[in-house]
PLY file of the C-alpha trace (Angstrom):
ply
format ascii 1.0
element vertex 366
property float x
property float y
property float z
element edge 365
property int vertex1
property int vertex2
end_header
19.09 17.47 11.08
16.31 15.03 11.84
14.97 17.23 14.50
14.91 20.09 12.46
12.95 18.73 10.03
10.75 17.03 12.47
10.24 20.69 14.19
9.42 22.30 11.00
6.51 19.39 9.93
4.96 19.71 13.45
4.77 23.43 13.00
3.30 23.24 9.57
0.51 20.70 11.02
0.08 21.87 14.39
-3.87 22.22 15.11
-3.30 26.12 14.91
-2.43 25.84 11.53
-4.60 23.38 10.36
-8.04 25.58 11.68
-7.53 27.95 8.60
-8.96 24.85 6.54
-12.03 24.51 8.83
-15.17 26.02 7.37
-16.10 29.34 9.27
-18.43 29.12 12.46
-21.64 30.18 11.71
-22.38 29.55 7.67
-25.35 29.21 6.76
-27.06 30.79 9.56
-27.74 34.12 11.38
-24.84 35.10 13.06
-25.48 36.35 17.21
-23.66 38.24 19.55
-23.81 39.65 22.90
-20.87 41.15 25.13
-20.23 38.16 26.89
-20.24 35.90 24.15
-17.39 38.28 22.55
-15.47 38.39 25.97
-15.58 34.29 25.68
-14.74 34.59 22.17
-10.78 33.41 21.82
-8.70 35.70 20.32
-8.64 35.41 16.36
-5.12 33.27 15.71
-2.60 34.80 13.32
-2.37 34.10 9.80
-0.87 30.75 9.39
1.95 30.70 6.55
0.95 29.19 3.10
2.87 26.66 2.45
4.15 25.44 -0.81
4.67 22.36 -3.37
8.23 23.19 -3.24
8.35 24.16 0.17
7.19 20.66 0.72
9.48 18.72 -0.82
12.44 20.32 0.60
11.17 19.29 4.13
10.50 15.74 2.33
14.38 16.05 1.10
15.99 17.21 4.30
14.44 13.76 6.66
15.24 11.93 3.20
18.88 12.79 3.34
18.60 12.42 6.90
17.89 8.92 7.02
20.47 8.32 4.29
23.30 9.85 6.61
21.84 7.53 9.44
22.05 4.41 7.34
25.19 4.82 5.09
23.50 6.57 2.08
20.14 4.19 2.47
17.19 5.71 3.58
15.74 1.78 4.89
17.30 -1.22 5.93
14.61 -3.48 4.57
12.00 -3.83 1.90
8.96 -5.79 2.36
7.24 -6.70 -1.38
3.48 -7.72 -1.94
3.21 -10.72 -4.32
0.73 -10.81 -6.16
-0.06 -7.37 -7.97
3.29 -6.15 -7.17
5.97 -8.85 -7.74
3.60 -10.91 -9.96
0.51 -11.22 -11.66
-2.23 -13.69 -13.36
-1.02 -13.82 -17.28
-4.51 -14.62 -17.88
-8.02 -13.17 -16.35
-9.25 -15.41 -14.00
-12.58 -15.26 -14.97
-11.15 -16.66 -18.53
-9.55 -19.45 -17.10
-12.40 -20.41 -14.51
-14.00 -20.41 -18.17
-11.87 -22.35 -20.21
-10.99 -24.94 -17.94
-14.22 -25.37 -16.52
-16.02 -26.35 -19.93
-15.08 -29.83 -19.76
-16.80 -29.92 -16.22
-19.91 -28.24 -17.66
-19.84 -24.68 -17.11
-22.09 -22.75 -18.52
-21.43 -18.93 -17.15
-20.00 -16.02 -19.59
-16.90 -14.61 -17.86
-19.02 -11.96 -17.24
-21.36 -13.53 -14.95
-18.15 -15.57 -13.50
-16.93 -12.39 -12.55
-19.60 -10.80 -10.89
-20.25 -13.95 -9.05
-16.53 -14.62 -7.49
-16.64 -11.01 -6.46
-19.95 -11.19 -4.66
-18.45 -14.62 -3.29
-15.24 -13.33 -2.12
-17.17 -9.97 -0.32
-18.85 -12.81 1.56
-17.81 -12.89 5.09
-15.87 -16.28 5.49
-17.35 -17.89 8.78
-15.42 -21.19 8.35
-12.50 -19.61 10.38
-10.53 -16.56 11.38
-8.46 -16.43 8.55
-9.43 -17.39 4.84
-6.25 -18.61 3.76
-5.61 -21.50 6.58
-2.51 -23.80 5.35
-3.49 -24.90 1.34
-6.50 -22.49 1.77
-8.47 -25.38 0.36
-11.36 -24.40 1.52
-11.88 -21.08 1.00
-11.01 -21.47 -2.83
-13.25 -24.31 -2.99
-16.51 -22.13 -1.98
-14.87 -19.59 -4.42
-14.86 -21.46 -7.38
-18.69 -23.71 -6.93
-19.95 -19.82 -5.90
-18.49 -18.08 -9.04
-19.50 -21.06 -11.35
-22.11 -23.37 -10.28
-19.71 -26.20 -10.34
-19.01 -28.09 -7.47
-16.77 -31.18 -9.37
-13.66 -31.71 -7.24
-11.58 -32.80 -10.43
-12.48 -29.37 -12.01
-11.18 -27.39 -8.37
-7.85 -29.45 -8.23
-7.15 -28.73 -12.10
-8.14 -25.09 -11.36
-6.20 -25.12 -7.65
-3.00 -26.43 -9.29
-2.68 -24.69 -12.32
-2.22 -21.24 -9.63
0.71 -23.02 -8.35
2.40 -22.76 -11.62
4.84 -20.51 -13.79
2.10 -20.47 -16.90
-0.14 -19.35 -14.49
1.68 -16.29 -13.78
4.29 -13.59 -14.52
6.59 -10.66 -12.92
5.13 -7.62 -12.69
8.74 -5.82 -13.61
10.69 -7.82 -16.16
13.75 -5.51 -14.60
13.16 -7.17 -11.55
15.83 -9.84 -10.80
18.89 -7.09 -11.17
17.57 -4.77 -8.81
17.09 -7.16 -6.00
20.27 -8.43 -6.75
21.68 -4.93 -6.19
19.46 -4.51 -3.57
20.70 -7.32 -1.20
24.60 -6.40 -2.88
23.83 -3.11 -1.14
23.09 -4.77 2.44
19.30 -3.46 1.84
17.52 -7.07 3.12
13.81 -8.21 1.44
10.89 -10.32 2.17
7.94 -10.82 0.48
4.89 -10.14 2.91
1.72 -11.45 1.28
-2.02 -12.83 1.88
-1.72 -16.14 0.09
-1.89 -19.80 0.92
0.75 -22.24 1.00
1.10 -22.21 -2.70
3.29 -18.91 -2.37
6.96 -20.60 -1.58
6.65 -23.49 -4.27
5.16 -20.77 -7.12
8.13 -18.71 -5.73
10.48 -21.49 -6.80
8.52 -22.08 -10.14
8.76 -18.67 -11.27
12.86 -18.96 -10.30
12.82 -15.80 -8.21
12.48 -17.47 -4.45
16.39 -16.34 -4.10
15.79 -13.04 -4.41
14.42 -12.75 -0.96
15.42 -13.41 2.57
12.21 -14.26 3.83
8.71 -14.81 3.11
5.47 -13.78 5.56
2.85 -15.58 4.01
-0.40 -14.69 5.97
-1.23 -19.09 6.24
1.90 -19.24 8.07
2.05 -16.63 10.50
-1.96 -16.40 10.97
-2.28 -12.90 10.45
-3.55 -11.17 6.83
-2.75 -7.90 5.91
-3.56 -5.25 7.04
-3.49 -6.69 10.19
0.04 -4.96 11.01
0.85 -8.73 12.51
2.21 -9.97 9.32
4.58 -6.98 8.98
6.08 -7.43 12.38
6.89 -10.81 11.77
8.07 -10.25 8.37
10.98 -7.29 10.21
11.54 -9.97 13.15
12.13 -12.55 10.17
14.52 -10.09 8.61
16.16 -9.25 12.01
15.15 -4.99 11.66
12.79 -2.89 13.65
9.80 -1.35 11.50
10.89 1.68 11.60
13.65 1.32 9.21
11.63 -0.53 6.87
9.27 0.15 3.80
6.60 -1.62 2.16
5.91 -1.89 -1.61
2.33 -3.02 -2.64
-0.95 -2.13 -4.79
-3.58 -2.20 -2.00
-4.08 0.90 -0.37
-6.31 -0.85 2.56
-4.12 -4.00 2.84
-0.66 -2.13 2.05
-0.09 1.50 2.63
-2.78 1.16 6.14
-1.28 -2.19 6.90
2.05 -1.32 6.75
1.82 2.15 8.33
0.23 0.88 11.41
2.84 -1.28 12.06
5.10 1.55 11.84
6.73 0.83 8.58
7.07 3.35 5.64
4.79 2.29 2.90
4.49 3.18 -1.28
2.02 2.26 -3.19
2.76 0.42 -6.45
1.52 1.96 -9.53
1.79 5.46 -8.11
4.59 6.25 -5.38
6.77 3.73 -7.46
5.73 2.45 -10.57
9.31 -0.24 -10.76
11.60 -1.94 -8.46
14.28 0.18 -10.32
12.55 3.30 -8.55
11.76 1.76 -5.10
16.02 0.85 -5.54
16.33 4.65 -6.64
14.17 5.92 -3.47
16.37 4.05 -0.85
19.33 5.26 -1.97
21.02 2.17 -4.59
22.52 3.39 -7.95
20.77 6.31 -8.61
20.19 7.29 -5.21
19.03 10.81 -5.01
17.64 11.21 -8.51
15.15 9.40 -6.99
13.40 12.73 -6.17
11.10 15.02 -8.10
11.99 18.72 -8.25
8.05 19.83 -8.10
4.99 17.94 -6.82
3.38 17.91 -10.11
2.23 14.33 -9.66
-0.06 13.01 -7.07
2.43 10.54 -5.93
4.36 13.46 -4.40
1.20 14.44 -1.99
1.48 10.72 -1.06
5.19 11.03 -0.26
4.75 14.12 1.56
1.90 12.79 3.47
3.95 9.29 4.06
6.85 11.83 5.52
4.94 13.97 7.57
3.08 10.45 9.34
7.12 9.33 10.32
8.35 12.43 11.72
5.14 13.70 13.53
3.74 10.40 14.31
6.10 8.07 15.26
3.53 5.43 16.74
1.62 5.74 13.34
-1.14 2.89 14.45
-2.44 5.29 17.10
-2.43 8.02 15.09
-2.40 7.44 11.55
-6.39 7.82 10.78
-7.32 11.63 12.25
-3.65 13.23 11.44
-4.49 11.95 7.52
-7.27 13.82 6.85
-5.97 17.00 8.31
-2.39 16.62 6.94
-4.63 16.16 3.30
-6.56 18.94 3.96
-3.05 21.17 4.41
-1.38 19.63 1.37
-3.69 19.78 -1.29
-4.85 23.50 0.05
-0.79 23.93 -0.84
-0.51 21.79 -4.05
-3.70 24.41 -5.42
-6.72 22.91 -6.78
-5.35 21.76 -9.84
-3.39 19.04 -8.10
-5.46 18.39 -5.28
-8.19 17.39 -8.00
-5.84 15.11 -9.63
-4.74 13.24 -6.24
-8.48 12.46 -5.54
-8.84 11.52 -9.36
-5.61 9.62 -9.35
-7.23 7.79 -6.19
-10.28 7.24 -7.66
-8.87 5.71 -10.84
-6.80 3.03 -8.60
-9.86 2.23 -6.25
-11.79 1.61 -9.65
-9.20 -0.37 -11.61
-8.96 -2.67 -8.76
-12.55 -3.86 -8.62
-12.38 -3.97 -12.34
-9.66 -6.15 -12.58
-9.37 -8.28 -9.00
-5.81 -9.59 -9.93
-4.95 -10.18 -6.32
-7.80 -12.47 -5.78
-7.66 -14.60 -8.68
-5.85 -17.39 -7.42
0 1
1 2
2 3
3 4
4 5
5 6
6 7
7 8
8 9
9 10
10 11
11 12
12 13
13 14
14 15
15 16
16 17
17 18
18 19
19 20
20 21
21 22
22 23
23 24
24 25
25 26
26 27
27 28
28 29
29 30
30 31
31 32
32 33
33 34
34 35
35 36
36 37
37 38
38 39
39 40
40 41
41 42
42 43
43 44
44 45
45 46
46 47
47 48
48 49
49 50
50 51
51 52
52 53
53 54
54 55
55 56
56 57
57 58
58 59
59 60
60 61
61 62
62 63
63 64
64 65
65 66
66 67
67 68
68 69
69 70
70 71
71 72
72 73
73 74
74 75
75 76
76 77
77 78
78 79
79 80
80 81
81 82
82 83
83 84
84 85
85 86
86 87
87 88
88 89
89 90
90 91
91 92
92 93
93 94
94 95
95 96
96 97
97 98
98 99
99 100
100 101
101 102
102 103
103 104
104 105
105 106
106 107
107 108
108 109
109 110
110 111
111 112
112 113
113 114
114 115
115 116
116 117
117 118
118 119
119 120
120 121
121 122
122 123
123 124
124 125
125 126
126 127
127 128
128 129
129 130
130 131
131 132
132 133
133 134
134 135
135 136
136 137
137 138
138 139
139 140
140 141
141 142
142 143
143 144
144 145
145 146
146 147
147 148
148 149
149 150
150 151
151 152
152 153
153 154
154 155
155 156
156 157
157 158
158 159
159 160
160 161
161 162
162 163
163 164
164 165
165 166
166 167
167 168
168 169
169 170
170 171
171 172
172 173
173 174
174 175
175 176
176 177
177 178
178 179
179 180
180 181
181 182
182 183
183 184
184 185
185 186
186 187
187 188
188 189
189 190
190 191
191 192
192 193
193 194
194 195
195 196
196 197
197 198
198 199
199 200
200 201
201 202
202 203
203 204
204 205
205 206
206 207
207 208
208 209
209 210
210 211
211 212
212 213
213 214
214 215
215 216
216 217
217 218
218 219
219 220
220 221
221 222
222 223
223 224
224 225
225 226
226 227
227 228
228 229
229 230
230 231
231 232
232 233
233 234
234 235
235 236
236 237
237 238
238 239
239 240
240 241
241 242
242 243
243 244
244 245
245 246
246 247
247 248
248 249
249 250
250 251
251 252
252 253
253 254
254 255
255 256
256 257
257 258
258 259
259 260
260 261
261 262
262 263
263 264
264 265
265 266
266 267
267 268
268 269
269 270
270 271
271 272
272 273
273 274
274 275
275 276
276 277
277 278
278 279
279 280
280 281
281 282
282 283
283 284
284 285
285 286
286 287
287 288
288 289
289 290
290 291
291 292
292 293
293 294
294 295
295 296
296 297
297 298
298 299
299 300
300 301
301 302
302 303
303 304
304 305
305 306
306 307
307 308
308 309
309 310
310 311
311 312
312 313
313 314
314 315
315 316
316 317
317 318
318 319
319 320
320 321
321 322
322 323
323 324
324 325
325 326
326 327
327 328
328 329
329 330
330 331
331 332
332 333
333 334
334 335
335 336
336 337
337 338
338 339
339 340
340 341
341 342
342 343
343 344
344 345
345 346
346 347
347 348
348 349
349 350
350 351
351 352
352 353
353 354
354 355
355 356
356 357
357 358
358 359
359 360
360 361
361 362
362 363
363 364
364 365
């Protein structure tokens, strides 16, 4: 079964197929011909076959089912989670609370003005080091805060630097959370968290009371590698004992996460659209409800995405080689089949994410 539905991707993307999406030679301009010019000319190829939303998603269902055969009804052996803006987030803005606890120490900046400055500071290139988050990430956060509010007191940065470390700081991102890693791990499915964080991750871990859930932890200080380097996803499987391959990644970053992930040749969803709970990342690998898990059209974008994620693992096994030129192509042939209804909503839908990340920089705030 897997090499059927390998076969039939690789037809429906093969470079034949994908030239009826090119724009025709010539447009724009006088057209010229002469007999040896139409003796060189190749001949015309034949109509490549539409293909269809539901079409699709019975190629997406056949490798699904596939992999659930291959691993006892589980489509992945692992799941790798992103902290923060997956498993957790800041309760509180962090411009508000660079505000509120920095009065005493004499700032003076709106959290308007505290936000526009942290996010010039943290575009900065960071010259101190290779990495920005070096053991405590001291540091780095200590430029961050003086740069997004003129104060340089060191009694105001440790206030600030500790009060990340704790529960009030911060809360789960699915309140549903606990059970389904519980059934997760029940199920033989192992976790790890694989995040870009400091040292602070393990004991804020413990604070918020959900370090059990996991078997291991990749925080970027300790192995020296930040997403999307694909470094930190490596050692995250090699922590967990599984090769990449039968692995996926759950995060909000579509640079850091879905990229990351992919080019270490791990599956990848993207929070707030593939999967928008742990309760449907459990669904999608095949614990409790298993194969309700998929849709029966691809009305939403997240389906392209899935399709797409698909059509990267069977086609493209060694997806860091590959993964940049086959994408545009492959999105190319799946909105043409989607129509231009939904191909218009998948660049909207990505649009909206891209924006509602700059506007609210949740996974920097710490």
């Amino acid at each position: 079964m897997a090499s059927s539905a390998r076969t039939k991707i690789s037809k429906l993307f093969t470079p034949l197929n994908l030239r009826r999406f090119a724009l025709p030679r010539g447009l724009g301009s006088q057209s010229f011909s002469s007999s040896a010019a139409v003796a060189a000319e190749p001949a015309a190829p034949p109509p490549a076959e539409v293909l269809s939303g539901s079409r699709l998603l019975g190629l997406v269902k056949e490798y699904e089912d596939y992999r659930r055969n291959l691993y006892g009804g589980l489509t992945h052996k692992a799941l790798l989670v992103d902290a923060v803006g997956t498993l957790v987030v800041p309760s509180q803005p962090m411009a508000q609370i660079y505000r509120q606890i920095g009065e005493k120490y004499g700032v003076e900046y709106s959290e308007h003005e505290i936000l526009n400055r942290y996010r010039w500071a943290y575009g900065q290139p960071w010259g101190r080091s290779r990495l920005r988050y070096v053991n405590d990430g001291r540091p780095f956060w200590q430029y961050i805060v003086s740069s997004s509010t003129g104060c340089s007191n060191s009694q105001y940065f440790e206030e600030l630097y500790n009060y990340y470390t704790t529960e009030k700081a911060w809360h789960l991102c699915d309140p549903n959370a606990e059970q389904v890693f519980e059934a997760l791990r029940k199920a033989g499915v192992k976790v790890a968290v694989v995040s870009n964080f400091d040292t602070r991750l393990r004991p804020l871990l413990r604070a918020l009371k959900c370090d059990h859930w996991f078997d291991a932890v990749a925080v970027s200080a300790e192995v020296e590698a930040e997403k999307p380097n694909p470094m930190i996803f490596l050692k995250a499987c090699e922590f967990l004992g599984v090769q990449p391959e039968d692995a996926v990644h759950v995060g909000d970053d579509r640079r850091n996460d879905i990229w990351g992930a992919r080019d270490a040749g791990c599956d990848a969803w993207l929070w707030g659209s593939d999967v928008n709970s742990f309760k449907e990342v459990a669904q999608r690998i095949g614990v409790e409800a298993g194969q309700r898990a998929l849709r029966s059209s691809l009305s939403r974008p997240t389906e392209a995405s899935t399709v797409l994620a698909v059509y990267l693992r069977i086609v493209h096994r060694d997806v860091g080689e590959h993964s940049r030129k086959p994408v545009k192509s492959s999105v190319f042939a799946i909105h043409d089949s989607l129509g231009h209804q939904e191909a218009m909503d998948v660049e909207a839908f990505e649009i909206e994410n891209e924006q509602a990340r700059l506007d609210h920089p949740a996974s920097q705030s710490y």
